[in-house]
C-alpha positions as CSV (number, residue, x, y, z in Angstrom):
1,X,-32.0,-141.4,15.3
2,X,-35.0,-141.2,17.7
3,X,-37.4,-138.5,18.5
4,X,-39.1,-136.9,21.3
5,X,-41.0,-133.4,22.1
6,X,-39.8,-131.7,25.0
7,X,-41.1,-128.9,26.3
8,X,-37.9,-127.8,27.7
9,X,-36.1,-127.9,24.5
10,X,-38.9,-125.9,22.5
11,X,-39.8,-128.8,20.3
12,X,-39.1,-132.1,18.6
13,X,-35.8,-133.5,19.6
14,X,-34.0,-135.9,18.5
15,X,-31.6,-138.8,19.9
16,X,-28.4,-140.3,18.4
17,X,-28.9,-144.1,19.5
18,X,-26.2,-146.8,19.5
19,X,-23.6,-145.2,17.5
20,X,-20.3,-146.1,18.1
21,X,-17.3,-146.2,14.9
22,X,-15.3,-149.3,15.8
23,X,-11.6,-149.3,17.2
24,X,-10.1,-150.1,14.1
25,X,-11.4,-147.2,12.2
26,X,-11.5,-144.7,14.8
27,X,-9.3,-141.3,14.3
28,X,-9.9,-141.2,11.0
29,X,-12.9,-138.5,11.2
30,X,-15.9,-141.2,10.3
31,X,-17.3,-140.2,14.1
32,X,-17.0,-136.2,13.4
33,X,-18.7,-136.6,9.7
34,X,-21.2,-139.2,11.1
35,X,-22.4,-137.0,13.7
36,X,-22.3,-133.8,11.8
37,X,-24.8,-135.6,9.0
38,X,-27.2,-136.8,11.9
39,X,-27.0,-133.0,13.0
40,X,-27.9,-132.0,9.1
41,X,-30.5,-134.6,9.2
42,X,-32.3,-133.9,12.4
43,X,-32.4,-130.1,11.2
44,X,-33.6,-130.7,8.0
45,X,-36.7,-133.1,10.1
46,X,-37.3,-129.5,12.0
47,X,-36.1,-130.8,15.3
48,X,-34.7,-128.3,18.1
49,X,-32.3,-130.0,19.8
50,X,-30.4,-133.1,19.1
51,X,-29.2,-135.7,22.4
52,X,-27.2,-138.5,22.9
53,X,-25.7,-140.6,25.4
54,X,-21.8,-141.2,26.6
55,X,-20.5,-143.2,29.1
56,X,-18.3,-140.9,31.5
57,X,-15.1,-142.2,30.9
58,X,-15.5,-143.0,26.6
59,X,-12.8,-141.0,24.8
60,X,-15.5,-139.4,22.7
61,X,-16.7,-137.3,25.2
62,X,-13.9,-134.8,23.9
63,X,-15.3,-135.2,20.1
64,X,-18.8,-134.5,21.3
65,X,-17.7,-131.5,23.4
66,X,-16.0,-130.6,20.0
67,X,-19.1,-130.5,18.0
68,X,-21.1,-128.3,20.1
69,X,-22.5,-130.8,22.8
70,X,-22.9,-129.8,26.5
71,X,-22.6,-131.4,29.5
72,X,-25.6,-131.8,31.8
73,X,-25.6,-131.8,35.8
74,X,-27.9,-134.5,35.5
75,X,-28.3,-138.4,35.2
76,X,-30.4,-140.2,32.6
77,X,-32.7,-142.4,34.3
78,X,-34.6,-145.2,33.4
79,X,-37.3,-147.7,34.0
80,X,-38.1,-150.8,32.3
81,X,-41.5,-151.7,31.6
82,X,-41.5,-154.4,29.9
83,X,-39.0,-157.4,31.0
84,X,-35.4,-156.0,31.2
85,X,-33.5,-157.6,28.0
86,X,-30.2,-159.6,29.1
87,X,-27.0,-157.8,28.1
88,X,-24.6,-159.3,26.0
């Protein structure tokens, strides 16, 4: 996880960064007990709110939905200060 302080969101936030359970374990529950200990976590730290980020088409959209995450009308924008590093 990562944090932030928003003023919108009444506080520290937090961000779920990266994660991603791979194919060959996936539908076993790792993703919903994963995220539900980063939510335990991040309200133990005294954060408000807790982000993260999902490709529109990824299948875990649904999961995330299922755990209590909402959907924003919005896009998450970015700009790269230092040298943008290559994708692999």
């Amino acid at each position: 996880m990562a944090f932030d302080y928003s003023l919108e969101y009444r506080g520290r936030g937090a961000w779920i960064d990266e994660f991603f359970v791979r194919r060959t374990h996936r539908g076993r529950g790792i993703g919903t007990r994963a995220i539900e200990f980063f939510v335990q976590q991040a309200k133990e730290l005294g954060v408000a709110v807790v982000h993260l980020e999902v490709n529109h088409a990824n299948p875990a959209t649904e999961l995330y939905r299922r755990l209590g995450f909402e959907d924003h009308q919005r896009y998450l924008m970015t700009k790269w200060v230092i040298e943008k590093p290559e994708v692999r």
